[in-house]
Every structure is written in C-alpha cells, then in structure tokens.
C-alpha positions as CSV (number, residue, x, y, z in Angstrom):
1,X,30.2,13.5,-5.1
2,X,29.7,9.9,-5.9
3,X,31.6,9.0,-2.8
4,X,29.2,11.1,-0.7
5,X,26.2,9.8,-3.4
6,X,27.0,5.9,-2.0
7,X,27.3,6.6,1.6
8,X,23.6,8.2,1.5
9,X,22.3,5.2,-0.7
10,X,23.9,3.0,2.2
11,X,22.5,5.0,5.2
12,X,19.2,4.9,3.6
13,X,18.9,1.2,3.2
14,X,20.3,1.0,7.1
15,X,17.3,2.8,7.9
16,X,14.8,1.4,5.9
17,X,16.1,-2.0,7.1
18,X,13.9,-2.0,10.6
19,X,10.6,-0.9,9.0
20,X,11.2,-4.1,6.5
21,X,10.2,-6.9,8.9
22,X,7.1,-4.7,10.2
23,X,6.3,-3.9,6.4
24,X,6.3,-7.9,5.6
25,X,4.1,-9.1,9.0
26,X,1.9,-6.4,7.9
27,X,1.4,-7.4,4.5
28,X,1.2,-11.1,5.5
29,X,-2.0,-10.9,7.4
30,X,-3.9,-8.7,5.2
31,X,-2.5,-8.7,1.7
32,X,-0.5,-12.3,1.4
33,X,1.3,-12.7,-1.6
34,X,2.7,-16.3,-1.0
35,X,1.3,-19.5,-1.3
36,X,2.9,-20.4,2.4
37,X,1.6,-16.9,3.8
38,X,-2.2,-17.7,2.7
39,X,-1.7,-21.2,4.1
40,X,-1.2,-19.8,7.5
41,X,-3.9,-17.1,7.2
42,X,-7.2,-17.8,8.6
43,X,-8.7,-15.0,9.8
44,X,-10.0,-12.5,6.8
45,X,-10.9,-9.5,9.2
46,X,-8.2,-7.3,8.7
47,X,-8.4,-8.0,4.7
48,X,-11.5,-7.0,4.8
49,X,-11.2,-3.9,6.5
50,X,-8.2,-2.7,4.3
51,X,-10.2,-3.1,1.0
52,X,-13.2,-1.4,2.9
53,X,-10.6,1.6,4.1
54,X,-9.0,2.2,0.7
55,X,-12.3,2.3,-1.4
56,X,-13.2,4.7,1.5
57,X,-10.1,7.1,0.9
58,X,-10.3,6.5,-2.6
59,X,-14.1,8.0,-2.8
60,X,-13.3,10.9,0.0
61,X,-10.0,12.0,-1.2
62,X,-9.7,11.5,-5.0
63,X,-13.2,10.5,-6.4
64,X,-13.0,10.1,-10.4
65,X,-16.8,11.1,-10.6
66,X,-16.1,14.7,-9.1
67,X,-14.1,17.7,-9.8
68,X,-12.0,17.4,-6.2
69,X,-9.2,20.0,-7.5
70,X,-9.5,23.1,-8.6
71,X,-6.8,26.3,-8.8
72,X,-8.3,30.3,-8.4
73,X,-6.5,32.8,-9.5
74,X,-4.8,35.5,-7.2
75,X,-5.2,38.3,-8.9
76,X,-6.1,39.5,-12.5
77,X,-2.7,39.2,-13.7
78,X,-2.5,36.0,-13.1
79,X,-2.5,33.1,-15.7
80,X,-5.9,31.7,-16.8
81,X,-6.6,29.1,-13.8
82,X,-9.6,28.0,-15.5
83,X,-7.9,26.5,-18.6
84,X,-5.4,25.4,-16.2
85,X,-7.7,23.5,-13.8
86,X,-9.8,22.0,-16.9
87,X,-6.4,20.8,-18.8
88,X,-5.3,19.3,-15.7
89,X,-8.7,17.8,-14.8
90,X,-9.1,15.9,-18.3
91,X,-5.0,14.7,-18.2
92,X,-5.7,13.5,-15.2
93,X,-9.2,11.5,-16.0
94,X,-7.3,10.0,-19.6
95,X,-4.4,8.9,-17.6
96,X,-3.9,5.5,-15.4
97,X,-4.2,8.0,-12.4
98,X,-6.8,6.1,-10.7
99,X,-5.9,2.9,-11.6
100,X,-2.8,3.4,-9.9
101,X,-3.9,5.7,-6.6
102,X,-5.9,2.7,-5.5
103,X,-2.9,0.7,-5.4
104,X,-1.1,3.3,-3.0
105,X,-4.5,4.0,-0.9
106,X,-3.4,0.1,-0.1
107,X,0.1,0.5,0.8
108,X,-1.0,3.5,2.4
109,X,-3.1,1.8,5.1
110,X,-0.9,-1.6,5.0
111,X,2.3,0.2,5.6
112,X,1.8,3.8,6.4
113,X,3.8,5.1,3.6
114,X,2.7,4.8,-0.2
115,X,4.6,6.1,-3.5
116,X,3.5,7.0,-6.5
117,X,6.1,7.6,-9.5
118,X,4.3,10.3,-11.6
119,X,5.7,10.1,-15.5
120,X,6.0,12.2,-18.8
121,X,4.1,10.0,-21.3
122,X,5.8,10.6,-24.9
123,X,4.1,13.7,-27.4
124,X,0.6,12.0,-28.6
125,X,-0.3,9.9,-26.3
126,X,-4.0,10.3,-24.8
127,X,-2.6,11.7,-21.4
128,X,0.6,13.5,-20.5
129,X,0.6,11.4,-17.3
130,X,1.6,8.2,-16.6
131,X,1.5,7.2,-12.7
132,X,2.7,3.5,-11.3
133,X,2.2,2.7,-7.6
134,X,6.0,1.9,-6.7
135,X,5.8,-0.6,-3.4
136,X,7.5,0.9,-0.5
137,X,10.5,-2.1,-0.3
138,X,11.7,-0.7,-3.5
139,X,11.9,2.5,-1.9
140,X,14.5,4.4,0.6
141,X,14.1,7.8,1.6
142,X,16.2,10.2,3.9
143,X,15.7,14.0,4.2
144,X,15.6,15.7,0.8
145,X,17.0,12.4,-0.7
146,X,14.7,9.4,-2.9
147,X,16.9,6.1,-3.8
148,X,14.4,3.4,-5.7
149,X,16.1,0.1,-6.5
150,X,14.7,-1.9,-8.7
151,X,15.5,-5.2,-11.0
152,X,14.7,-5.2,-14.4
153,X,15.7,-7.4,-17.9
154,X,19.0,-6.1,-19.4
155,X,17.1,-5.4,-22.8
156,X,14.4,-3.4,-21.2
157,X,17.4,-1.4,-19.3
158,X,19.0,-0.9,-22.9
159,X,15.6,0.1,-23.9
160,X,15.0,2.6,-21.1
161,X,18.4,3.7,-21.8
162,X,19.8,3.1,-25.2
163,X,23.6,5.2,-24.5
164,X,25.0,3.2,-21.8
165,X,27.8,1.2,-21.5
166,X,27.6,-1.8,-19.6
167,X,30.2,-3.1,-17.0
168,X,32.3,-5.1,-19.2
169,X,32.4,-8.3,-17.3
170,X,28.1,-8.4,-18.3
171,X,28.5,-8.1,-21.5
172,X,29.0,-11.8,-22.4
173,X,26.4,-12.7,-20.2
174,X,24.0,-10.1,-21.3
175,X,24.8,-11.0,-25.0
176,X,23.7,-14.8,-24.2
177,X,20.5,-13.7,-22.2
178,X,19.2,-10.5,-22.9
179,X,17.0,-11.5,-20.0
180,X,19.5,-11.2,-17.4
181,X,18.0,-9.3,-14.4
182,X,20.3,-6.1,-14.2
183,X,19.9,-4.4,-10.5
184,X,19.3,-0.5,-11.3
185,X,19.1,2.3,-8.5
186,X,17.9,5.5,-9.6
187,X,18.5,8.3,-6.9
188,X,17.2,12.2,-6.9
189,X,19.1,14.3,-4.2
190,X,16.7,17.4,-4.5
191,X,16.5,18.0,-8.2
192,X,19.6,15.6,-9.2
193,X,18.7,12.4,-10.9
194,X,21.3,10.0,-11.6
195,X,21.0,6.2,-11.9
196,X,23.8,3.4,-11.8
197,X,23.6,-0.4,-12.0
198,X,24.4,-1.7,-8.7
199,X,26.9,-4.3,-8.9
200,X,29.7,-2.8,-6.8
201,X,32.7,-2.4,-7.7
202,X,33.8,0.9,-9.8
203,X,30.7,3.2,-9.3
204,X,31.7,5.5,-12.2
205,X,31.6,3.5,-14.9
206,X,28.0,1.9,-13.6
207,X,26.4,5.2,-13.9
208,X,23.8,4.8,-16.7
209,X,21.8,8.7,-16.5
210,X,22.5,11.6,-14.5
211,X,20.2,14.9,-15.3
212,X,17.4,16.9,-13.2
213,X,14.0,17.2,-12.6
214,X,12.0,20.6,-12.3
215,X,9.7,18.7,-9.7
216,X,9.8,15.8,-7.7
217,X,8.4,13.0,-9.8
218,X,8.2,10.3,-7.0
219,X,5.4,11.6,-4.5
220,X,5.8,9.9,-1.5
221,X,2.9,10.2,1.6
222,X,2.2,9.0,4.8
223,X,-0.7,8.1,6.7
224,X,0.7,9.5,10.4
225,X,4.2,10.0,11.1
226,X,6.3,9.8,14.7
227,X,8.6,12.6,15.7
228,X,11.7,11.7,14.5
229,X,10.5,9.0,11.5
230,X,10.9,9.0,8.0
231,X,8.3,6.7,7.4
232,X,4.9,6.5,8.3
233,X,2.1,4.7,10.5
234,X,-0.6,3.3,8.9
235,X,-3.8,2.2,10.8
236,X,-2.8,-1.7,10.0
237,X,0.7,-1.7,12.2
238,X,-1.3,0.4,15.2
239,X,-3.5,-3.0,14.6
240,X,-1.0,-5.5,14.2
241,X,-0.5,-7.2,17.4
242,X,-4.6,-7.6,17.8
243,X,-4.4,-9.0,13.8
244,X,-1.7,-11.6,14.9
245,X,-4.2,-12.7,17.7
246,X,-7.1,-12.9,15.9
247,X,-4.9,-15.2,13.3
248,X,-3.9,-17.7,15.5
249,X,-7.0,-17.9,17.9
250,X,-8.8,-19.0,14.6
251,X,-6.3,-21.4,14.0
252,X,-7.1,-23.1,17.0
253,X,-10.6,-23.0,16.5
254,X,-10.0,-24.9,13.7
255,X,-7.7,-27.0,15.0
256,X,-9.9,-28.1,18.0
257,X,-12.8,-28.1,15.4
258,X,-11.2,-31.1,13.7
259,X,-10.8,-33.0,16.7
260,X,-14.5,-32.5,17.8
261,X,-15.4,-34.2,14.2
262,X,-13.0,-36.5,13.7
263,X,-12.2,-37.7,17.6
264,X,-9.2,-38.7,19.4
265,X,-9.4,-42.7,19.5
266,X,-7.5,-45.4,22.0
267,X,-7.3,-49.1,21.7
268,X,-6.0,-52.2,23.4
269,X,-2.4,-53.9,21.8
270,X,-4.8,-57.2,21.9
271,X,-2.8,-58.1,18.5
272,X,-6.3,-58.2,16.8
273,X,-7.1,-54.7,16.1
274,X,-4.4,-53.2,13.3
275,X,-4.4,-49.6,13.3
276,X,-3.3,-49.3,10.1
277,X,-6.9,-50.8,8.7
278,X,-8.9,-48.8,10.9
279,X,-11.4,-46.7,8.5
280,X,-13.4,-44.9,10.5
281,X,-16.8,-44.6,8.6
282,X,-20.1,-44.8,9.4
283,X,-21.4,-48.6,9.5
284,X,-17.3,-49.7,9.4
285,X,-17.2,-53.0,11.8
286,X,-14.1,-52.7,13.7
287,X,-12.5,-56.3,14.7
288,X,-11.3,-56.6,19.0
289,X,-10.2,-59.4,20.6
290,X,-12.8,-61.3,23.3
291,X,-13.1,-59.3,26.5
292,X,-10.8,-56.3,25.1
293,X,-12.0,-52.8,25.2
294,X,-11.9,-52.2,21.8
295,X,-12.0,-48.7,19.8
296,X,-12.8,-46.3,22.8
297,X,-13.1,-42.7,21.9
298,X,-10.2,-40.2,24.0
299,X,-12.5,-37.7,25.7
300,X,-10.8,-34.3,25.0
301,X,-11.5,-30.6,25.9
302,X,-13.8,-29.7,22.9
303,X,-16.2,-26.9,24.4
304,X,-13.9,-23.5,23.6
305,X,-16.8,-21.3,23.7
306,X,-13.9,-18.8,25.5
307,X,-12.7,-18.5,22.5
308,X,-15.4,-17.0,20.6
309,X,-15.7,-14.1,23.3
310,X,-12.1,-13.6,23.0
311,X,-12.3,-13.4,18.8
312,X,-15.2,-11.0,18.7
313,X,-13.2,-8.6,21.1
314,X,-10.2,-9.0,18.5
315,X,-12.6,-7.9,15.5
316,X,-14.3,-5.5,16.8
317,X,-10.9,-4.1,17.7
318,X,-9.2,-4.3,14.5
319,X,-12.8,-3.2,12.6
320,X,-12.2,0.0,15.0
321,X,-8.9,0.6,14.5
322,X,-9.2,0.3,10.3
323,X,-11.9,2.4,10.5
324,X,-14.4,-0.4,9.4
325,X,-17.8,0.4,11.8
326,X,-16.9,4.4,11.3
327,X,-16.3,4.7,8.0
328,X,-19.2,3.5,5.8
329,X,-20.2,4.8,2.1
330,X,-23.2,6.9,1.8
331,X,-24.8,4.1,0.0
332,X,-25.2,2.1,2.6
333,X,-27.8,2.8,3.9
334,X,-30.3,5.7,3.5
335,X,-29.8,8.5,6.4
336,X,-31.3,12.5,7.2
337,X,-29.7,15.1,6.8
338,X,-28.7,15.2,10.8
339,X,-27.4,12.0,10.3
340,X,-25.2,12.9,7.2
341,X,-24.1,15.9,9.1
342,X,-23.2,14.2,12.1
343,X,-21.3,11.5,10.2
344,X,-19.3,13.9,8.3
345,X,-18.6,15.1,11.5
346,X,-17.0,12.2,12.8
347,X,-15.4,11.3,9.4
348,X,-13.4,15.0,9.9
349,X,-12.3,14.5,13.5
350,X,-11.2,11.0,12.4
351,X,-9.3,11.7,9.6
352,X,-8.2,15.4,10.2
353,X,-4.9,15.0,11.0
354,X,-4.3,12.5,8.0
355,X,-6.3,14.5,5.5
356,X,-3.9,17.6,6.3
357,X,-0.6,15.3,5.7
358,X,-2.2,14.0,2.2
359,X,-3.1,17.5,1.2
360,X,0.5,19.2,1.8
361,X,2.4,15.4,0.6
362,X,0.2,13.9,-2.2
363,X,-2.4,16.3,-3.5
364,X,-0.6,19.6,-3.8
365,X,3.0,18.1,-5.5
366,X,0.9,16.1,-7.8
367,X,-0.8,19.2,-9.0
368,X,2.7,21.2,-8.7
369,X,3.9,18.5,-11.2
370,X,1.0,18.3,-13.4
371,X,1.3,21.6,-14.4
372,X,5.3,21.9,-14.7
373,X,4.6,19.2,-17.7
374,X,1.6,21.0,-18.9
375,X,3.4,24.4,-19.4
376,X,6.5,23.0,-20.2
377,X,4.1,21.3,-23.1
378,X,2.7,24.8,-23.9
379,X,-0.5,23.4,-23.2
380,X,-0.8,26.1,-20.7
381,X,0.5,28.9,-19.2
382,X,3.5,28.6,-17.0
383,X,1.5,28.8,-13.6
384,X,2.5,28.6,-9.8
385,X,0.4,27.6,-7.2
386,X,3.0,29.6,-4.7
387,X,2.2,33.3,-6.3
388,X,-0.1,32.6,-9.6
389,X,-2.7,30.7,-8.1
390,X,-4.3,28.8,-5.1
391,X,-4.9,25.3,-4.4
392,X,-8.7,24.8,-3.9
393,X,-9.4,21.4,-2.9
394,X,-12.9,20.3,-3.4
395,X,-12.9,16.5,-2.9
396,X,-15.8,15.1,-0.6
397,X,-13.9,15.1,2.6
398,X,-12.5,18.6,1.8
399,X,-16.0,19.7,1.2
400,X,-17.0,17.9,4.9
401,X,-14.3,20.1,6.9
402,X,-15.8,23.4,5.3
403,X,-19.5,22.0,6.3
404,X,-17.7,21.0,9.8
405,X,-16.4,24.8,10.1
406,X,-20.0,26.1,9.1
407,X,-21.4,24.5,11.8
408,X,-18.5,25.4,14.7
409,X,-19.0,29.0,13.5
C-alpha cells in the first residue's frame, strides 16, 4: 500500500510539473510576488482585469449580502431543510468563508484551477467552518487522488500532531531549532487520509496520521477544462501570449521615451571636452575646442506612434478575453430593465459553461460538507442532498439563467 501510495505521489508531481511554468508566467504578469517580477512589469492591464473578474464572480456566484443556497425538501419525510439551510447559511456567514473564496476566485482566473481546504473548527468556536485558499503549487491531483505538500515549523507540526515520532536523525536538529522547516505531504486517496514527512528514505516510519474523511475536505474547481486535463484553463493563460506583448511593447515605450527626454549625444575627441564632466542641465556651458563641433545631439527614431495602435489592440484583447468590457457591476451605471435583461443575457451565455463546472465542483461538495459536520455535530439532522433534499441555488447568476429560460420559453 505505501509502495503503490509513493508511486502515485510521484506520478502526480510528474504531471503537475508542465502546468508549473505556465502557472508562474501567469502569475508574473498579473499577480507578481517578487521584487524582480514587479521590476519587469509595466503594463497593469491584465491586473486590472483579474481584480475586476474576481469581484465579479465573487458578487454573481457567492454574494455574502444574499441567501445564494438554499436545500427543499423531497418529500414530507424528509429532514427539516429549512433548519438545515438556515444553520448552514449562518456557519457559513460567521466563518472566514468569504474571506478565503476571494482568494480562490483569483487563482481561479490566474490559473484555471483554485482550492479551497474546508476545516472542522474545534466545539465553541463562532463557526464550525474554517476555509484557507490553498495555492495550486502546493497542490497535485490525479483521478480520485489529492496530494498537498506543504512546509511548515517542526513545533507547529508537533502541534498539529502531538503523537508522532520523528525520523531519528531530526531530532537533534529539531531539538536545537524548533523552527526547522519540516516538509509534510498529506494525501487522501478517496476517503483515506494519511500524511508523512517527506524526507525519503524509510516511508513507514515518516508516516505522522493516517485516518478518513466522510467528505472530501479539499474542494478543488476549475474554470474550463480540456479533454484529457486534470487541471484547468482560466481566462488569464487563454490571454497570456497577448499579456506578454502588451508587457514588453510598453517597455519599449518607455525605453524610447527616455531617449526622446534625455537625447542620444556625440562629440569630437578634441581633448577639450571630458565626458566624464558633462552635466547636461539647462543653462550648463559645455567647453569645445576652436572650430570643433562640439556636443551635437544623435538624431534617433523617436516617433513610435505604431506603437500605440499596436497596444490598444493588445488591451482591448486581453480586457475581452478577462471579461473586463462584458462583465460590469450593476452599479455602474444606471440601466432599464431591457438593458438589465439583455445583459444578464450575455452574462449567461458567457459564463454558462463555467457556471455549470462551479456548481457540480465547488458549490454542491461545499454544501455536501457543511452538512456532514453539522449533523455529525447534532446540530441538524443527518440530511442528503442525493435522496433527502435538493440543491437550490439562488445566487445572482443562478437567478439570471432562470430569467434567461423565462424568456427562451
């Protein structure tokens, strides 16, 4: 088993390996993390279309000023989905749900694939939740199969799990600096959790947790996915090569910008003039030798009005492709009631496909999950959403597709 557990954390990280580079051009031009990646970022386009995107998804998929879930019960003996859907609801609204979801609506159009870990807080706590937004390069996935590697400080590893026993070549280390990073993968093969400090060598004795989970706690979703893909598209890699244009275009701009202030200068070697005391000011008297030319300016190619044309193509082609001059708050600007209609129209054939992946990968297991820990809290009835109750999702964009139906009917 642990033989078999290995070679699938292996083949997972061999197939995460070619979606890492695209992952890390993707977040350098829109969400640098680096002081060297912001120094060669001058074009804030795509940045700004990725905040504008993910505030949109946020308000049209899981807005925290609206009931957007809600579960109807099948039949009268079913389990009170009222109490249900109002004990989720307020979990939910006292938890760090939102806080978190942002940070995955980001990832989501960044990389095309977002995670979000969904936790048991401990018995008194405000919320039975707690949610972190996991980033996807700590994350490998194959069919059926999570691994998530992460690096944490040997006494917060002895905290998170008090009965292990460490390797015994760390334990002087440890001992000396409790802050020693410890490299810990935690894997869940359908319902089987079990964690081990990877440090190679005897995988048995590294295990540190093995148990199961009644539902998936890592809930993992994708913007658009290609046949035969693990991992999804997001609108920022369809945009990438145009965002890596736009990028470098500016940089010239700004390069050629600098020579149309500042010049490109030639003088004679009369051995009067020193270069190295030329300070080019206004009023500066510059010294030349009797019948020399002097300081002369270098004429140089500084109209790159071409330029310009090319850059507003680029934007106006990454705006489209992240959604940016399609999908607009309501507050924007005032509109009729056609208008509205038609918009919502638009925002449905836009986002259909995507809205129907998020429903069946994010919305439904996070509600599956909320109320295994509910009822396994007895704060309600043990309830199913495949034979107690239905799934009615009544976020904005939800509530768009019905109106979209309406008017098709």
């Amino acid at each position: 088993m642990q033989k078999n557990l290995m070679q699938l954390y292996k083949r997972a990280l061999n197939e995460r390996e070619v979606w890492m580079s695209r992952w890390k051009s993707a977040m350098r031009y829109t969400i640098p993390a680096d002081d060297a990646d912001i120094a060669t970022l001058f074009d804030a386009t795509a940045s700004d279309a990725v905040d504008n995107l993910a505030a949109s998804m946020y308000s049209l998929l899981t807005p925290p000023e609206s009931l957007w879930i809600n579960l109807v019960r099948e039949s009268d003996l079913s389990p009170n989905a009222e109490i249900a859907t109002s004990v989720l609801r307020a979990h939910l609204n006292d938890s760090n749900f939102y806080t978190s979801i942002h940070q995955c609506y980001i990832d989501l159009v960044v990389l095309g694939t977002a995670c979000l870990f969904m936790a048991e807080n401990p018995i008194g706590s405000s919320s039975a939740f707690s949610f972190t937004a996991i980033p996807m390069t700590d994350i490998a996935i194959l069919p059926g199969a999570i691994f998530h590697t992460t690096s944490l400080p040997a006494c917060d590893l002895m905290e998170k799990y008090p009965n292990i026993t460490l390797p015994s070549h760390m334990k002087d280390t440890i001992k000396n600096n409790p802050e020693t990073p410890i490299r810990l993968v935690q894997s869940l093969i359908g319902k089987d959790f079990t964690a081990w400090i990877d440090v190679g060598g005897d995988f048995e004795n590294n295990i540190v947790a093995r148990g199961t989970f009644e539902t998936n706690p890592y809930i993992i979703f994708r913007w658009s996915l290609v046949s035969g893909e693990l991992y999804g598209r997001g609108p920022v890699l369809r945009a990438l090569p145009d965002i890596k244009t736009a990028n470098k275009v500016v940089e010239l701009v700004l390069k050629n910008a600098t020579i149309a202030v500042s010049g490109i200068w030639q003088a004679d070697d009369d051995g009067v003039i020193n270069l190295s005391n030329i300070n080019l000011t206004p009023g500066a008297i510059i010294p030349k030798a009797v019948g020399s030319s002097g300081l002369t300016p270098l004429a140089s190619g500084a109209d790159f009005d071409v330029s310009q044309i090319v850059l507003r193509d680029l934007r106006d082609r990454i705006r489209h492709t992240l959604l940016a001059d399609r999908l607009g708050l309501l507050s924007d600007k005032e509109m009729t009631a056609t208008e509205i209609l038609a918009r919502n129209s638009d925002m449905v054939r836009i986002l259909g496909a995507t809205y129907g992946r998020l429903l069946h990968e994010f919305i439904r297991p996070l509600c599956e999950r909320g109320l295994q820990i509910l009822s396994r809290r007895g704060l309600i009835d043990k309830i199913s959403l495949h034979s107690d109750a239905e799934l009615k999702y009544i976020a904005p964009i939800a509530q768009m597709a019905r109106e979209e139906m309406l008017i098709e009917g």
